[in-house]
PQR file with spaces between the fields and no chain letter, atoms N, CA, C, O and H, PARSE charges and radii, in Angstrom:
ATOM       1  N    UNK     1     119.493  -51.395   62.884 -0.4000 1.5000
ATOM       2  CA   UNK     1     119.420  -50.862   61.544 -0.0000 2.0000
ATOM       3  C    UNK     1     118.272  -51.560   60.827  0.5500 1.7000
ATOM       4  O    UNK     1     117.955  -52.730   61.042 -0.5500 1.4000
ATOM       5  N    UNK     2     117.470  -50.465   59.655 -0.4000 1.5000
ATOM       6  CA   UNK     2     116.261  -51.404   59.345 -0.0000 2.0000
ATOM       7  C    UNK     2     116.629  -50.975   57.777  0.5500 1.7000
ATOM       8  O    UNK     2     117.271  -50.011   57.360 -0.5500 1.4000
ATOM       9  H    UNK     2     117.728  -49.515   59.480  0.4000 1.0000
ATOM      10  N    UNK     3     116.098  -51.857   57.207 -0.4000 1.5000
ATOM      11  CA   UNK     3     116.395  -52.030   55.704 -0.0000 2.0000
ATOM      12  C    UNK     3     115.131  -53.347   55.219  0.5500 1.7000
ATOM      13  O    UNK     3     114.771  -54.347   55.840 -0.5500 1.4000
ATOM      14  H    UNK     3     115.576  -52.640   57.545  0.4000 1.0000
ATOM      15  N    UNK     4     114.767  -52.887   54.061 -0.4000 1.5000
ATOM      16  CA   UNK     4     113.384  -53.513   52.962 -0.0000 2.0000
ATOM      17  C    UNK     4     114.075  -54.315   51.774  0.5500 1.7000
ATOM      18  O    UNK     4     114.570  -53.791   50.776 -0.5500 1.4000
ATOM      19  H    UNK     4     115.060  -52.074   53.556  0.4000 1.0000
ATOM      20  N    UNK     5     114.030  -55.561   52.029 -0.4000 1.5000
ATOM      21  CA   UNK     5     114.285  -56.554   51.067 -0.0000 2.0000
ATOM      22  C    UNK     5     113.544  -56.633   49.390  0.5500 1.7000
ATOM      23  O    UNK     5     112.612  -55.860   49.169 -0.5500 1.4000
ATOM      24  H    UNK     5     113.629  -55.987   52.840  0.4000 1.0000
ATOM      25  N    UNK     6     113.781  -57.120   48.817 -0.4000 1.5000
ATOM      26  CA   UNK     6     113.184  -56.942   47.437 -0.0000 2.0000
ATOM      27  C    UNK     6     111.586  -57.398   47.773  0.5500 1.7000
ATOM      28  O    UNK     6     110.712  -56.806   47.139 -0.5500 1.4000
ATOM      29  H    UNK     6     114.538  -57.749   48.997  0.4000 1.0000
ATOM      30  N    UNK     7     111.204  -58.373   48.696 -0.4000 1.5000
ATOM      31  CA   UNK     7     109.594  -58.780   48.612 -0.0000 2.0000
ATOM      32  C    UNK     7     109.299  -57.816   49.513  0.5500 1.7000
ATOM      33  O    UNK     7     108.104  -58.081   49.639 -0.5500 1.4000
ATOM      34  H    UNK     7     111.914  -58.854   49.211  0.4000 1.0000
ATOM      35  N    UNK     8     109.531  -56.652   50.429 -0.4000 1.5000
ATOM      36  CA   UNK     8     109.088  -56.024   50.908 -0.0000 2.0000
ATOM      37  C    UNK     8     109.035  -55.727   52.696  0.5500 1.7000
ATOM      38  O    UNK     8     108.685  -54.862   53.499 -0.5500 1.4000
ATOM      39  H    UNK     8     110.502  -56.437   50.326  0.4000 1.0000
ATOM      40  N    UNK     9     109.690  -57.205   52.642 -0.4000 1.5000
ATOM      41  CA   UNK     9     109.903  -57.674   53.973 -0.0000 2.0000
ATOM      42  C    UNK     9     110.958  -56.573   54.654  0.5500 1.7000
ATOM      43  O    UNK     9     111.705  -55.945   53.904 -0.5500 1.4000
ATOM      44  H    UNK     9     109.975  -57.909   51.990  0.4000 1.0000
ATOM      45  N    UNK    10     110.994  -56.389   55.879 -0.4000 1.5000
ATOM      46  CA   UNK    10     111.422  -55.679   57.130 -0.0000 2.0000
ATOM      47  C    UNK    10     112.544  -56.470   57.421  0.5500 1.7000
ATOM      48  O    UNK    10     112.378  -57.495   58.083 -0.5500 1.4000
ATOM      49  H    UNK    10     110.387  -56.900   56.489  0.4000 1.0000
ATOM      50  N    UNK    11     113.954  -56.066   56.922 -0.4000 1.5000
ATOM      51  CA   UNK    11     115.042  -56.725   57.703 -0.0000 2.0000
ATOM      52  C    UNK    11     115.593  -55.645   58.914  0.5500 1.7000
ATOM      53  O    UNK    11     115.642  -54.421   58.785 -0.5500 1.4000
ATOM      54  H    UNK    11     114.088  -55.234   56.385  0.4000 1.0000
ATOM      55  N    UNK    12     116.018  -56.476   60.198 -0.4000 1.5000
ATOM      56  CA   UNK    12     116.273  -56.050   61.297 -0.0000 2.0000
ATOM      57  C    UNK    12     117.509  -55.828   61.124  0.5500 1.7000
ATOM      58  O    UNK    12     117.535  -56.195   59.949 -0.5500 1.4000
ATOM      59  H    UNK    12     115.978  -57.470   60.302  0.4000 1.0000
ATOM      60  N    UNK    13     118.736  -55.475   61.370 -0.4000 1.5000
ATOM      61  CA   UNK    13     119.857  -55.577   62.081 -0.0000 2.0000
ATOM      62  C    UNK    13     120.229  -55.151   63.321  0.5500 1.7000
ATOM      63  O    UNK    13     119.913  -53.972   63.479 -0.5500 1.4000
ATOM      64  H    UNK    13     118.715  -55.176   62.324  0.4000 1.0000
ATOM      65  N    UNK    14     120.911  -55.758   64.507 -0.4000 1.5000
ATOM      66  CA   UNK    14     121.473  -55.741   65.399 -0.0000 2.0000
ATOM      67  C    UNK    14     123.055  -55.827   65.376  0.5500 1.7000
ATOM      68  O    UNK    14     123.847  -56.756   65.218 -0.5500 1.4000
ATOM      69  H    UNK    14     121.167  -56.716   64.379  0.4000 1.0000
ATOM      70  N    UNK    15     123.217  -54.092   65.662 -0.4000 1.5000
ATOM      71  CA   UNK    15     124.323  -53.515   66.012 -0.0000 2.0000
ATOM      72  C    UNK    15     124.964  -53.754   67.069  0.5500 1.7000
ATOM      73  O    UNK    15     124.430  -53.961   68.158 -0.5500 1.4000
ATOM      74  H    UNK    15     122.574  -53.337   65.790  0.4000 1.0000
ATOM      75  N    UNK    16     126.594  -53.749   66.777 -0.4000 1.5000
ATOM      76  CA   UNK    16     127.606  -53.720   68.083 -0.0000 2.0000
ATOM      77  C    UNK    16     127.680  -52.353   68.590  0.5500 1.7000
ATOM      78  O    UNK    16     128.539  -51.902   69.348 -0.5500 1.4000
ATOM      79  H    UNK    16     127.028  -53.581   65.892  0.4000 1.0000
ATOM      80  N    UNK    17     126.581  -51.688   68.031 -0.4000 1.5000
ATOM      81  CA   UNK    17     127.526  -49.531   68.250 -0.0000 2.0000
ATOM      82  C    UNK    17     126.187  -49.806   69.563  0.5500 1.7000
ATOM      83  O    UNK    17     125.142  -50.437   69.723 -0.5500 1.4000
ATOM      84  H    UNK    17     125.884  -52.055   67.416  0.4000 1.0000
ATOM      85  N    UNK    18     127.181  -48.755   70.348 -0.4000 1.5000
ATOM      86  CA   UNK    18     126.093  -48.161   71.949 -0.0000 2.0000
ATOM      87  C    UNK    18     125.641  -46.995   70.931  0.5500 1.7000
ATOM      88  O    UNK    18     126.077  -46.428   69.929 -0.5500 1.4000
ATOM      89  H    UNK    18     128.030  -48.243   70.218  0.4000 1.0000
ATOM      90  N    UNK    19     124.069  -46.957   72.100 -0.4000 1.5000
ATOM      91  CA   UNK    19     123.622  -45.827   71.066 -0.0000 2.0000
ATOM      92  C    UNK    19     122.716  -45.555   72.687  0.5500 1.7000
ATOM      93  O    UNK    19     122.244  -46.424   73.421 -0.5500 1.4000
ATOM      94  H    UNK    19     123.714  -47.417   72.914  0.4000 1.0000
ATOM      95  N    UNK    20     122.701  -43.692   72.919 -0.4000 1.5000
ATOM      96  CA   UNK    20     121.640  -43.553   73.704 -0.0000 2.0000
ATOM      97  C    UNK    20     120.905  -42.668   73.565  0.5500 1.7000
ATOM      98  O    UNK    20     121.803  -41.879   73.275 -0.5500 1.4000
ATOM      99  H    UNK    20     123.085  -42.986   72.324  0.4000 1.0000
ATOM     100  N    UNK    21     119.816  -41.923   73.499 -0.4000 1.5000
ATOM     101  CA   UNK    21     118.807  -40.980   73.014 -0.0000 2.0000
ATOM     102  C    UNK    21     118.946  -41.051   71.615  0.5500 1.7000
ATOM     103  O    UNK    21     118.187  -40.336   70.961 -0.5500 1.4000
ATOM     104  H    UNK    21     119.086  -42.564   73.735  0.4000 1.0000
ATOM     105  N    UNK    22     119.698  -41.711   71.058 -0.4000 1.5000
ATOM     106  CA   UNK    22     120.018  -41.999   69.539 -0.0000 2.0000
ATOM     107  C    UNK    22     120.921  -41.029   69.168  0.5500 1.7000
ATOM     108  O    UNK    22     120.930  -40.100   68.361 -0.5500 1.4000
ATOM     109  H    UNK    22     120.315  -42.292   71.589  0.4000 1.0000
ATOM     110  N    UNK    23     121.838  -41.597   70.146 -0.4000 1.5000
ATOM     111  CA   UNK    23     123.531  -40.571   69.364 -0.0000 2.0000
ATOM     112  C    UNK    23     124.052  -42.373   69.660  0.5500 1.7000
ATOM     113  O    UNK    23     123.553  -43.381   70.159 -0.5500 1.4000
ATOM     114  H    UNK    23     121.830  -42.352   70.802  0.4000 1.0000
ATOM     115  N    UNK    24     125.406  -41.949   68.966 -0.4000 1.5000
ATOM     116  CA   UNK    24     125.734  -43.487   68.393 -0.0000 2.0000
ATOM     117  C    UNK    24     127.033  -42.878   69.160  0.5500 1.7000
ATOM     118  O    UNK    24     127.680  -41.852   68.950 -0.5500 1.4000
ATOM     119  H    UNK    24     125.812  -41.130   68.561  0.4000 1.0000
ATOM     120  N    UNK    25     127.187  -44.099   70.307 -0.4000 1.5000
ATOM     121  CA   UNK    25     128.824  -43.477   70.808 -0.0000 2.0000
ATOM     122  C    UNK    25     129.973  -44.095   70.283  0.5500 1.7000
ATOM     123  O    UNK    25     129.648  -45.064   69.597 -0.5500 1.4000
ATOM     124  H    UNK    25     126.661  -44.933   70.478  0.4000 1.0000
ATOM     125  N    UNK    26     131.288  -43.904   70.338 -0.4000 1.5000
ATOM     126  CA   UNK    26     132.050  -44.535   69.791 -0.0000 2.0000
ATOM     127  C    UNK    26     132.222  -45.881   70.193  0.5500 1.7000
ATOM     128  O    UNK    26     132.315  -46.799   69.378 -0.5500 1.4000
ATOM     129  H    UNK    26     131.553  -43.117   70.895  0.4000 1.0000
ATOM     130  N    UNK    27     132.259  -45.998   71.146 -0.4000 1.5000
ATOM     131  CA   UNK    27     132.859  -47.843   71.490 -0.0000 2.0000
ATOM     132  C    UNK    27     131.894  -48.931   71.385  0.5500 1.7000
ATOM     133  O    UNK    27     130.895  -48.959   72.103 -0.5500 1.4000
ATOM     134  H    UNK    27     132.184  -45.252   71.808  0.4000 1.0000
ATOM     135  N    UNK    28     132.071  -49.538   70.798 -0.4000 1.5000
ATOM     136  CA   UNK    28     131.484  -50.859   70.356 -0.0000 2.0000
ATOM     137  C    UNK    28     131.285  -51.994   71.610  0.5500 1.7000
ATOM     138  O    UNK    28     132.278  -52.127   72.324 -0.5500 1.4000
ATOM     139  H    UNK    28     132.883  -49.515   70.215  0.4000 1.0000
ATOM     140  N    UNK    29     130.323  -52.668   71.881 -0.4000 1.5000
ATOM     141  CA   UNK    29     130.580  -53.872   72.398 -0.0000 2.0000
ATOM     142  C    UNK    29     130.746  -55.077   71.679  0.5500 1.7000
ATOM     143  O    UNK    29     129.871  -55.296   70.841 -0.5500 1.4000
ATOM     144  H    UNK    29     129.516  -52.560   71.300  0.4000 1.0000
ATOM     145  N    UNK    30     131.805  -56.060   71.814 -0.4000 1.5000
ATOM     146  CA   UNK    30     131.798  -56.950   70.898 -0.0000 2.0000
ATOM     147  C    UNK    30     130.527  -57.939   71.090  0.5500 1.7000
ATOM     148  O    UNK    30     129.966  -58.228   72.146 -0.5500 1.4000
ATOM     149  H    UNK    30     132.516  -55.882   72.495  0.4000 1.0000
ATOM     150  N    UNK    31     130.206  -58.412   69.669 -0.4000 1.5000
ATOM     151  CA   UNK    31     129.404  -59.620   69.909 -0.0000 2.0000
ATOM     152  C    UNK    31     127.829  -58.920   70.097  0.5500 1.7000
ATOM     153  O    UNK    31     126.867  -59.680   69.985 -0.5500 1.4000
ATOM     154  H    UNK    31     130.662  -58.177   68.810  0.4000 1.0000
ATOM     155  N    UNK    32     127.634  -57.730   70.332 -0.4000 1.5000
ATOM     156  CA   UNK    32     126.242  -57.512   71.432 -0.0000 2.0000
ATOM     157  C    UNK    32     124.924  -57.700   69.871  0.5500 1.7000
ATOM     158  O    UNK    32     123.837  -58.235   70.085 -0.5500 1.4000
ATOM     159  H    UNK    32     128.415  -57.112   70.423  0.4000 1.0000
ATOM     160  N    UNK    33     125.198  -57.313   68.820 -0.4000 1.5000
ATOM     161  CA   UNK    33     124.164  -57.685   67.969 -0.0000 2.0000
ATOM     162  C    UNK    33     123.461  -59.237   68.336  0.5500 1.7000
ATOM     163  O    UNK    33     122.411  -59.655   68.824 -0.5500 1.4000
ATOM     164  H    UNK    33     126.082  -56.878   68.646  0.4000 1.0000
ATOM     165  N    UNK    34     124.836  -59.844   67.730 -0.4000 1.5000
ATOM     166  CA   UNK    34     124.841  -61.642   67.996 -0.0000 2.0000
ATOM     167  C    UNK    34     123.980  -61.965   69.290  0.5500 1.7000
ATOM     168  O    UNK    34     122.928  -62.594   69.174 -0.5500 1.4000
ATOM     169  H    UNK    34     125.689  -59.504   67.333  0.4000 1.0000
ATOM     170  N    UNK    35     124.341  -61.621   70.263 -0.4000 1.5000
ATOM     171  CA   UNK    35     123.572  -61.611   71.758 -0.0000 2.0000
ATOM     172  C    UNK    35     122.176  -61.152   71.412  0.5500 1.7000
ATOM     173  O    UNK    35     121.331  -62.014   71.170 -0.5500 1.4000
ATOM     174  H    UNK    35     125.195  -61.110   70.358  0.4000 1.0000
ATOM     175  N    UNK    36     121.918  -60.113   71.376 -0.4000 1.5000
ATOM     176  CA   UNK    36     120.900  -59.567   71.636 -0.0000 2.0000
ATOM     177  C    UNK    36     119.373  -60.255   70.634  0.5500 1.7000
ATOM     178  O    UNK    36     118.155  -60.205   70.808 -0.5500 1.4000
ATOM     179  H    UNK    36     122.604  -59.413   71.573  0.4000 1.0000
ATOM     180  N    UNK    37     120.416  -60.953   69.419 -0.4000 1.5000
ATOM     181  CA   UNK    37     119.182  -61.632   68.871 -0.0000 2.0000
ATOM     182  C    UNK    37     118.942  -62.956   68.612  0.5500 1.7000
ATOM     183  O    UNK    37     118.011  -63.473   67.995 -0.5500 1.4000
ATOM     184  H    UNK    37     121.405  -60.994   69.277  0.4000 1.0000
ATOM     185  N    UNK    38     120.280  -63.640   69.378 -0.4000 1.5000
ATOM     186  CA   UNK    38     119.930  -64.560   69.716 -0.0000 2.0000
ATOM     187  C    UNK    38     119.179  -64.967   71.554  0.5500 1.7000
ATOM     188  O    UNK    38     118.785  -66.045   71.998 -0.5500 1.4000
ATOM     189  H    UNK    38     121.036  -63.220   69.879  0.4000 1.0000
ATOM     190  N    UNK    39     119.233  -63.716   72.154 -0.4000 1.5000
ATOM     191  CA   UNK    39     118.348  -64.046   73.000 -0.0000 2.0000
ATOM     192  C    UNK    39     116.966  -63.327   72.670  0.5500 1.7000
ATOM     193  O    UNK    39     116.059  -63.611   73.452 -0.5500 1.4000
ATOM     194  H    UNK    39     119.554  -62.840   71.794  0.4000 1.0000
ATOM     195  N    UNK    40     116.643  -62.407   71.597 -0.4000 1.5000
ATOM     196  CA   UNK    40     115.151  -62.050   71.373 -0.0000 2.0000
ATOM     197  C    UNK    40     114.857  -63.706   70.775  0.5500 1.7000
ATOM     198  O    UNK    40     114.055  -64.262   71.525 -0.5500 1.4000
ATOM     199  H    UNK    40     117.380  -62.177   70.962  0.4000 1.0000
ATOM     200  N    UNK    41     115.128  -64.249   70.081 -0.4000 1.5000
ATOM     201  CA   UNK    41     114.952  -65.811   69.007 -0.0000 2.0000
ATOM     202  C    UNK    41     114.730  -66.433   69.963  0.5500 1.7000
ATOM     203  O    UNK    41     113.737  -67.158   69.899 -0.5500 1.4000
ATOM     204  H    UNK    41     115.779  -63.798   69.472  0.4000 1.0000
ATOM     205  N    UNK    42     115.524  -66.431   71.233 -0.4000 1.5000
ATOM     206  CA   UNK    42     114.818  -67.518   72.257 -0.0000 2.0000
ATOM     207  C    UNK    42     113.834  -67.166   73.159  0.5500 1.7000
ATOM     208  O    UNK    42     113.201  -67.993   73.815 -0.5500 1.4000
ATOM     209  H    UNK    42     116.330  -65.842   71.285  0.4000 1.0000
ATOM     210  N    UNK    43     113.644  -65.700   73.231 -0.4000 1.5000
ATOM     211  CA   UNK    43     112.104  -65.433   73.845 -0.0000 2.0000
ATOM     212  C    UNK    43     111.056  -65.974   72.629  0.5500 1.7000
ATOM     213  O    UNK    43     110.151  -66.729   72.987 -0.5500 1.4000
ATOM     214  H    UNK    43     114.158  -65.028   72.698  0.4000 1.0000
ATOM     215  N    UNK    44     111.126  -65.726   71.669 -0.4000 1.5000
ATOM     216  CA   UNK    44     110.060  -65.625   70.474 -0.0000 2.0000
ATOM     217  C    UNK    44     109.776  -66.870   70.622  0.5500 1.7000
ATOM     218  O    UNK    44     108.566  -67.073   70.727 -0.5500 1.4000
ATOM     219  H    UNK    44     111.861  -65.113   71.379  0.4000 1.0000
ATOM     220  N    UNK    45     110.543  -67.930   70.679 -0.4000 1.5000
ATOM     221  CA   UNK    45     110.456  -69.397   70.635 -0.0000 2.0000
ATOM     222  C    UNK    45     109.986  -69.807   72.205  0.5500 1.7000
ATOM     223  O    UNK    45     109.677  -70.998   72.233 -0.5500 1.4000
ATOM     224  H    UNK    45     111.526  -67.764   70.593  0.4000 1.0000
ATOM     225  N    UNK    46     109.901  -69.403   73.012 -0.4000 1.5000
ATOM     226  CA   UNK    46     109.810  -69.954   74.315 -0.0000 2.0000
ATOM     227  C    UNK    46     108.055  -69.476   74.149  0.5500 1.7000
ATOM     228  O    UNK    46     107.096  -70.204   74.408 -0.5500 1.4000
ATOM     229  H    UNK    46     110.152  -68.435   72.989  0.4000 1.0000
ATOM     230  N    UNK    47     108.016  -68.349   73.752 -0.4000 1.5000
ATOM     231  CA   UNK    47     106.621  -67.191   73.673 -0.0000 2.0000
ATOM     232  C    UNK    47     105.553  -67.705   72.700  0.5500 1.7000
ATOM     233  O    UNK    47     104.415  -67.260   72.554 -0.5500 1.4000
ATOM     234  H    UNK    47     108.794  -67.758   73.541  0.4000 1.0000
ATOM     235  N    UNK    48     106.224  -68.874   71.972 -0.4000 1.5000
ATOM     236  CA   UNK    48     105.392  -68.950   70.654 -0.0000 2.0000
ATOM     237  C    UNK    48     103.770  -69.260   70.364  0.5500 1.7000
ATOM     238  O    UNK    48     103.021  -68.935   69.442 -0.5500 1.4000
ATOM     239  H    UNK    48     107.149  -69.235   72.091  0.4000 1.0000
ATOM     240  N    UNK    49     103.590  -70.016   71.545 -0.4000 1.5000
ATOM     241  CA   UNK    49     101.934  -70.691   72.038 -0.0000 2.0000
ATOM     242  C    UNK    49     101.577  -69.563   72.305  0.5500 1.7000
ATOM     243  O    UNK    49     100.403  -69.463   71.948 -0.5500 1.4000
ATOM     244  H    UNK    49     104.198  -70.280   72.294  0.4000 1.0000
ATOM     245  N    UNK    50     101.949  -68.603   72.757 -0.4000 1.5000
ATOM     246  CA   UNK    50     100.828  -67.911   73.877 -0.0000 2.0000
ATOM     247  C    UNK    50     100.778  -66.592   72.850  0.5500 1.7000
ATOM     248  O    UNK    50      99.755  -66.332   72.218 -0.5500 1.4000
ATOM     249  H    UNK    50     102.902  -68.684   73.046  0.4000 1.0000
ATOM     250  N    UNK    51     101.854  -65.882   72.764 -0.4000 1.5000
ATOM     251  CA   UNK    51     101.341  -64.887   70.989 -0.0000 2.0000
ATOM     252  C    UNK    51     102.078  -65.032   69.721  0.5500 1.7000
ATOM     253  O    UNK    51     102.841  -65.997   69.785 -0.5500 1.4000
ATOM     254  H    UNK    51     102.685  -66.093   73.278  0.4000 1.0000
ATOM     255  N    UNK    52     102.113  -64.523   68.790 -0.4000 1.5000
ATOM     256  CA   UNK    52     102.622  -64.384   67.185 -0.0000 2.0000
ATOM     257  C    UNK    52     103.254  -63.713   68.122  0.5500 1.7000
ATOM     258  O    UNK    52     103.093  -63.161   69.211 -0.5500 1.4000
ATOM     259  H    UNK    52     101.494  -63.740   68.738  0.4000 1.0000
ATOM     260  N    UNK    53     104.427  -64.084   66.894 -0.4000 1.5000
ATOM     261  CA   UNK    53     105.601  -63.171   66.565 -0.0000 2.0000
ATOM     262  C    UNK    53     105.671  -62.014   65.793  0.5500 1.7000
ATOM     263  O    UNK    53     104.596  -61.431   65.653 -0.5500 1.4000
ATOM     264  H    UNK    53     104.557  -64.533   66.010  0.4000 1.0000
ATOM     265  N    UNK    54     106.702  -61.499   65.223 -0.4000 1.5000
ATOM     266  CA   UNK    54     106.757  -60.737   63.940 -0.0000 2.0000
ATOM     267  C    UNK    54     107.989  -61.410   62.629  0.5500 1.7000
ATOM     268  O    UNK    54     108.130  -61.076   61.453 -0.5500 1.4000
ATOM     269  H    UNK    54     107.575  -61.973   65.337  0.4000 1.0000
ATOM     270  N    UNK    55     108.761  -62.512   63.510 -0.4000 1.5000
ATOM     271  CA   UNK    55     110.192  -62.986   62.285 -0.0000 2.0000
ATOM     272  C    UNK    55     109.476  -64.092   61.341  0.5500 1.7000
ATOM     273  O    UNK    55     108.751  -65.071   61.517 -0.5500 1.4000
ATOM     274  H    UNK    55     108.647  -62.783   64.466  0.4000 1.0000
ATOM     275  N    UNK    56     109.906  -63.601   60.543 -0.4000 1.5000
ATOM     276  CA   UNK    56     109.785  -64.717   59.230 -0.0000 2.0000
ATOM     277  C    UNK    56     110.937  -65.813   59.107  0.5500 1.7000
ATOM     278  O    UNK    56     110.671  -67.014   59.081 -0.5500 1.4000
ATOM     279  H    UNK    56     110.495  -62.806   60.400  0.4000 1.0000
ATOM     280  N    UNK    57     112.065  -65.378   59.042 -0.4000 1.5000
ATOM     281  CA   UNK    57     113.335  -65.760   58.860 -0.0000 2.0000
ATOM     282  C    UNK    57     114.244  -65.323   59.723  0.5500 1.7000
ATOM     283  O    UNK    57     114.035  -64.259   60.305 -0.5500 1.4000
ATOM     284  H    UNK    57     112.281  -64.401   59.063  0.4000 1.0000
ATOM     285  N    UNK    58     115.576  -66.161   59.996 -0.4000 1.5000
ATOM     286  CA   UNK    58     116.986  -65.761   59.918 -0.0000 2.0000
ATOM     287  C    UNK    58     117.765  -65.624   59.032  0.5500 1.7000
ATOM     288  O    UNK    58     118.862  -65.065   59.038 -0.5500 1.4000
ATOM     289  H    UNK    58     115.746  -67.026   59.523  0.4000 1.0000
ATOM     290  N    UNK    59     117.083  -66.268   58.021 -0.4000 1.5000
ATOM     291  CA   UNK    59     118.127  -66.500   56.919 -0.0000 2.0000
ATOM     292  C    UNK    59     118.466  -65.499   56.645  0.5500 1.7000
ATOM     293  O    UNK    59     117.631  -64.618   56.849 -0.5500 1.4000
ATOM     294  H    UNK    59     116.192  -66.722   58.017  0.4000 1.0000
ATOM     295  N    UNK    60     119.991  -64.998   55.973 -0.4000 1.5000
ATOM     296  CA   UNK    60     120.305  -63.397   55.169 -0.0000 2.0000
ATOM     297  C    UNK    60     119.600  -63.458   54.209  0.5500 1.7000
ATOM     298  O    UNK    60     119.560  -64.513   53.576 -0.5500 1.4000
ATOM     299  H    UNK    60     120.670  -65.713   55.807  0.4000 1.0000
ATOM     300  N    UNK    61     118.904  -62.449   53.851 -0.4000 1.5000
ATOM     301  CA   UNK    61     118.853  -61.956   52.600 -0.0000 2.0000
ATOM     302  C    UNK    61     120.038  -61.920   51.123  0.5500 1.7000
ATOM     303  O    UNK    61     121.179  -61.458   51.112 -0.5500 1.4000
ATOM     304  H    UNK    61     118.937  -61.592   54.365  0.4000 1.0000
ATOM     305  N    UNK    62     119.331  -62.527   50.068 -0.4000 1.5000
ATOM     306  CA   UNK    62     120.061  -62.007   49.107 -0.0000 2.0000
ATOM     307  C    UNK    62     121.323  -60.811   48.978  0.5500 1.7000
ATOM     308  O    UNK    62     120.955  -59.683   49.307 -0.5500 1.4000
ATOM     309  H    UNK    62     118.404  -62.902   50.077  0.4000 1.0000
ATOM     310  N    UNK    63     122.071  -60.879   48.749 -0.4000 1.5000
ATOM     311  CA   UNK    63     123.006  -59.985   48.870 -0.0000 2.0000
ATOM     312  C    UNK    63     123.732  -59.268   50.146  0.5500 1.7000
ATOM     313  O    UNK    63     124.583  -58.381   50.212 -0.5500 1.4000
ATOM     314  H    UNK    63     122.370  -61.795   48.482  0.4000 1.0000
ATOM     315  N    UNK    64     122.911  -60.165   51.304 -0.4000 1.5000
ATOM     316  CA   UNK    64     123.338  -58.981   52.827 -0.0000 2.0000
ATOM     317  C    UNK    64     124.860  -59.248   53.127  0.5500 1.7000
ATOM     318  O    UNK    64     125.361  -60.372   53.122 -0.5500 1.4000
ATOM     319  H    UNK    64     122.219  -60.886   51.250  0.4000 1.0000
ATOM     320  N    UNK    65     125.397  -58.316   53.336 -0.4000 1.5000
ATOM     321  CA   UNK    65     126.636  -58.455   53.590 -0.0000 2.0000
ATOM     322  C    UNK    65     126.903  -59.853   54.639  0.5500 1.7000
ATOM     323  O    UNK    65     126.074  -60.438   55.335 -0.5500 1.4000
ATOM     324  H    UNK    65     124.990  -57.403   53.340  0.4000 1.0000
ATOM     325  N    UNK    66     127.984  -60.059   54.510 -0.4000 1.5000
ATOM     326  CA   UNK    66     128.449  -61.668   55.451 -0.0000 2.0000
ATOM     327  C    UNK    66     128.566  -61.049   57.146  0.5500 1.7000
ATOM     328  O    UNK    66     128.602  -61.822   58.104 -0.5500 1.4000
ATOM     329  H    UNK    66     128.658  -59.584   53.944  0.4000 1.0000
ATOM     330  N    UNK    67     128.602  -59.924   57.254 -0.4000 1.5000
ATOM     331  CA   UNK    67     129.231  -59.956   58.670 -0.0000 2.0000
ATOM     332  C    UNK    67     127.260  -59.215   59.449  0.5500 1.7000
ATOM     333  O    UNK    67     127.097  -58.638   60.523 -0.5500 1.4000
ATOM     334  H    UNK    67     128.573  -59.296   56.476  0.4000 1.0000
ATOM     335  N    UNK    68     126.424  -59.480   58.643 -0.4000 1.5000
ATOM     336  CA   UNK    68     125.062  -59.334   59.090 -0.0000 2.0000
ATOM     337  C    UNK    68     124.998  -60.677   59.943  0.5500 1.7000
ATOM     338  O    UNK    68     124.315  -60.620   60.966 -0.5500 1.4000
ATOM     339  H    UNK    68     126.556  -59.949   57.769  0.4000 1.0000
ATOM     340  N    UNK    69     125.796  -62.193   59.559 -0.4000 1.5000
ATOM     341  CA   UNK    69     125.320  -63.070   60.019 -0.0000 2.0000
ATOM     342  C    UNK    69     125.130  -63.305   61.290  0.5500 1.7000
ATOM     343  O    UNK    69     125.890  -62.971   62.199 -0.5500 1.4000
ATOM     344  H    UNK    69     126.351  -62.239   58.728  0.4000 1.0000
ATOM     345  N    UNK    70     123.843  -64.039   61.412 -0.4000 1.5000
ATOM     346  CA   UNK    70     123.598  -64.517   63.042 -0.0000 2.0000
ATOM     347  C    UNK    70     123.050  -62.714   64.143  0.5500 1.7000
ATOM     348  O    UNK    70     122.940  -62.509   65.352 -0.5500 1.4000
ATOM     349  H    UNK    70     123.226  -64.311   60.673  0.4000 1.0000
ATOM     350  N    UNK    71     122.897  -62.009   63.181 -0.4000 1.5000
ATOM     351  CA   UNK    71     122.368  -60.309   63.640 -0.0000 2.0000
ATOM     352  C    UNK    71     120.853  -59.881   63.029  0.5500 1.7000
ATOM     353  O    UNK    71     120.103  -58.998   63.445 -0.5500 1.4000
ATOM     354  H    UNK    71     122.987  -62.175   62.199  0.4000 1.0000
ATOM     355  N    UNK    72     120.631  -60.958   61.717 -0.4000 1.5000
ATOM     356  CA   UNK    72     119.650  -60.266   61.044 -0.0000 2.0000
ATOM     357  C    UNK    72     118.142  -60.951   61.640  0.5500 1.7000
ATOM     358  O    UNK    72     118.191  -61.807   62.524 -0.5500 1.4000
ATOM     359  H    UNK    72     121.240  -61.676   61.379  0.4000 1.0000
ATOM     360  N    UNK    73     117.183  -60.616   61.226 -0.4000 1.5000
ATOM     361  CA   UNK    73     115.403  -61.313   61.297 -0.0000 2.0000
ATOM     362  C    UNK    73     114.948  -60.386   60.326  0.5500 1.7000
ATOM     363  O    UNK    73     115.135  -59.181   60.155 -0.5500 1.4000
ATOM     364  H    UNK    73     117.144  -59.920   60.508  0.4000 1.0000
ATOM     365  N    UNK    74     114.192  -61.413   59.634 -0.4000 1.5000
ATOM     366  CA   UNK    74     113.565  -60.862   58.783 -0.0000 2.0000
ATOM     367  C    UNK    74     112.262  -61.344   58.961  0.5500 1.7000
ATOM     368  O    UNK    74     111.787  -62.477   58.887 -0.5500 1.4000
ATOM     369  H    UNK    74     114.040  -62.392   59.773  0.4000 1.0000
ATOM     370  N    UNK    75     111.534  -59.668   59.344 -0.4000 1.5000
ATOM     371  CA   UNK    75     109.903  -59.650   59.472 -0.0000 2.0000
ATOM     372  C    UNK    75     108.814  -59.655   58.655  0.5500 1.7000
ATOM     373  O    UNK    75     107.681  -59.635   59.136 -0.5500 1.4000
ATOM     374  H    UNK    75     111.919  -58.748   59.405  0.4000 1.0000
């Protein structure tokens, strides 16, 4: 999910919903946001010498709901 913070910045979210050709199926995997960006955070960090990134932050944003945590980057 993508959503624009008040400075303009690109917040990411990483979803638990399966999604394929971009239909959103019903069953969830638990946890898979959490996963999925905490292992992009450890490519970015392993990657960091050799190119830029695009994250600015983890931190939530102002107002992001609580259950964004540990799912969001903000670009």
């Amino acid at each position: 999910e993508l959503y624009r913070n008040e400075a303009g910045d690109l917040v990411m979210v990483a979803s638990d919903r399966i999604s394929a050709y971009d239909w959103v199926l019903p069953t969830e995997i638990p946890d898979k946001g959490r996963v999925l960006t905490q292992l992009s955070l450890w490519w970015f960090d392993q990657l960091a010498d050799l190119a830029p990134n695009h994250v600015l932050s983890t931190e939530l944003p102002a107002g992001a709901p609580a259950d964004w945590e540990g799912r969001a980057l903000v670009c």
